[in-house]
C-alpha positions as CSV (number, residue, x, y, z in Angstrom):
1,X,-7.0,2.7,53.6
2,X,-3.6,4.5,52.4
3,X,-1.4,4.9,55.0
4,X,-1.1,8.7,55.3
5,X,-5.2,8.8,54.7
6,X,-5.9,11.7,57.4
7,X,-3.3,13.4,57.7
8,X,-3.0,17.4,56.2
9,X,-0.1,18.6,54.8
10,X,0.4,22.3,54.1
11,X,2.7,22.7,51.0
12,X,4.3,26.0,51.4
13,X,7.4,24.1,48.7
14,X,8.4,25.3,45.2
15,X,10.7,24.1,42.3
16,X,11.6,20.5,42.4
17,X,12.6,19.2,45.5
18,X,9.6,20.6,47.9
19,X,7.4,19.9,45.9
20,X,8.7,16.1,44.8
21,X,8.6,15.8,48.8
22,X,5.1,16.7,49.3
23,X,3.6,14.7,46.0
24,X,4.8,11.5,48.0
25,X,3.0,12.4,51.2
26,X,0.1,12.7,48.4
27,X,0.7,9.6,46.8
28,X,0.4,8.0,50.0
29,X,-3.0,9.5,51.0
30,X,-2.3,12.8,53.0
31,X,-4.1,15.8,51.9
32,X,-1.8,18.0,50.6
33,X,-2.5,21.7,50.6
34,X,-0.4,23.5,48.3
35,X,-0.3,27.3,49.0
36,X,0.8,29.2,46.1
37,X,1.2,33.1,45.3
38,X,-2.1,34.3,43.3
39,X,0.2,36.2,40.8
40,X,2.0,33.5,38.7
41,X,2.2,30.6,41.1
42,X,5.1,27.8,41.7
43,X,8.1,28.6,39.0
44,X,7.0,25.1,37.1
45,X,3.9,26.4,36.0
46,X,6.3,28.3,33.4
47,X,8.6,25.4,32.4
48,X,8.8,23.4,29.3
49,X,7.4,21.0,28.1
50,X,3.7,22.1,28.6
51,X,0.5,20.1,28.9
52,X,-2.1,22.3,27.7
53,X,-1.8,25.9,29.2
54,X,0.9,24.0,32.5
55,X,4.3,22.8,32.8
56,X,5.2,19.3,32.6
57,X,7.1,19.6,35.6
58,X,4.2,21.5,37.8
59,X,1.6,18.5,36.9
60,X,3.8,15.9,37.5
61,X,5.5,17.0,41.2
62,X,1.7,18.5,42.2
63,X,-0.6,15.6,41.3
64,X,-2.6,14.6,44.5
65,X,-2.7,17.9,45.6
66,X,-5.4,21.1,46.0
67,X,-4.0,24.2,45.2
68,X,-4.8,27.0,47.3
69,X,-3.7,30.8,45.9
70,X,-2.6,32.7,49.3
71,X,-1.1,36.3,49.3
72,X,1.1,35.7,52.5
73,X,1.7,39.5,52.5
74,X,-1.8,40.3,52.9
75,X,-4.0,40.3,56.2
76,X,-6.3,38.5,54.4
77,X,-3.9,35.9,52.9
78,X,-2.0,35.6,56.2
79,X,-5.0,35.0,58.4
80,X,-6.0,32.3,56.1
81,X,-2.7,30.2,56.3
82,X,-3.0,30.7,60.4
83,X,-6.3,29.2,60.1
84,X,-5.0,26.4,58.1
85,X,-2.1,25.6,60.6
86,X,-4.4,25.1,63.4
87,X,-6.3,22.5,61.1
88,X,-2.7,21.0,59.9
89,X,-0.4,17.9,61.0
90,X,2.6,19.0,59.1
91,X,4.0,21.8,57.3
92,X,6.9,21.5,54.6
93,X,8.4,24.7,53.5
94,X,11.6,25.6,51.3
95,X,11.3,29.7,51.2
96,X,15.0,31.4,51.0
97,X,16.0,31.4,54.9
98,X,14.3,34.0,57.3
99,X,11.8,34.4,54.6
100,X,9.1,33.2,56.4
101,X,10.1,34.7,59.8
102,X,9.3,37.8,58.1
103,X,6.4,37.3,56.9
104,X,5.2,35.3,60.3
105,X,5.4,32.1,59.9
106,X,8.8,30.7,61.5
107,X,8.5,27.4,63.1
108,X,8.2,29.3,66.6
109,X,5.1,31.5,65.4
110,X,3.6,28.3,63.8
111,X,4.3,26.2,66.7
112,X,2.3,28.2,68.6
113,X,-1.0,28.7,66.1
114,X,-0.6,24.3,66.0
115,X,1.8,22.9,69.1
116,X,1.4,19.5,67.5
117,X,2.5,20.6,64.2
118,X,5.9,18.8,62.5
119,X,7.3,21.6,60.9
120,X,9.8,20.7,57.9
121,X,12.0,23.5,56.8
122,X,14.1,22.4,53.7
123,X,15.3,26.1,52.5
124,X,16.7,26.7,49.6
125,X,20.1,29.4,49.0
């Protein structure tokens, strides 16, 4: 048994470091639920050097992971990541700071969907 087997991440990361974070928790058993915008996705789907039709870098810091394509600004896409915070044990997120908070998803509101949730916020400038 891996040592995080059981435990449910959501991935609301992007770049390098988030995401480089979260693939660990993978690694190590956890599912990992990476929420991504339906449009284009985390920025390293774009970079060189590609693998086939991704980046390098995307495949690399997302193995061990299921993508999920969430549009936080809709009702739709917003209810669904609710439902998935009452399901979750942790949530790592690196949006620009207040980000979230706008869109309703600050620690306080997600605290409150999941009051056992660990709630990592490594935000980037």
């Amino acid at each position: 048994m891996a040592p995080l087997e059981g435990l449910r991440v959501i991935d609301l990361t992007r770049v390098v470091a988030g995401p480089f974070c979260t693939m660990m928790l993978g690694d190590m058993g956890a599912e990992v639920l990476k929420i991504e915008e339906p449009q284009h996705g985390d920025d390293t789907r774009a970079w060189e050097p590609f693998i086939g039709d991704f980046g390098g870098f995307y495949l690399e810091l997302n193995r061990s992971k299921k993508s999920v394509a969430l549009d936080l600004k809709t009702t739709e896409g917003a209810g669904a990541l609710r439902r998935l915070i009452a399901t979750a044990d942790v949530l790592i997120e690196n949006f620009r700071p207040g980000s979230l908070a706008e869109l309703g998803f600050d620690y306080e509101t997600a605290s409150r969907l999941n009051p056992r949730l660990i709630y990592c916020s490594t935000p980037i400038a």
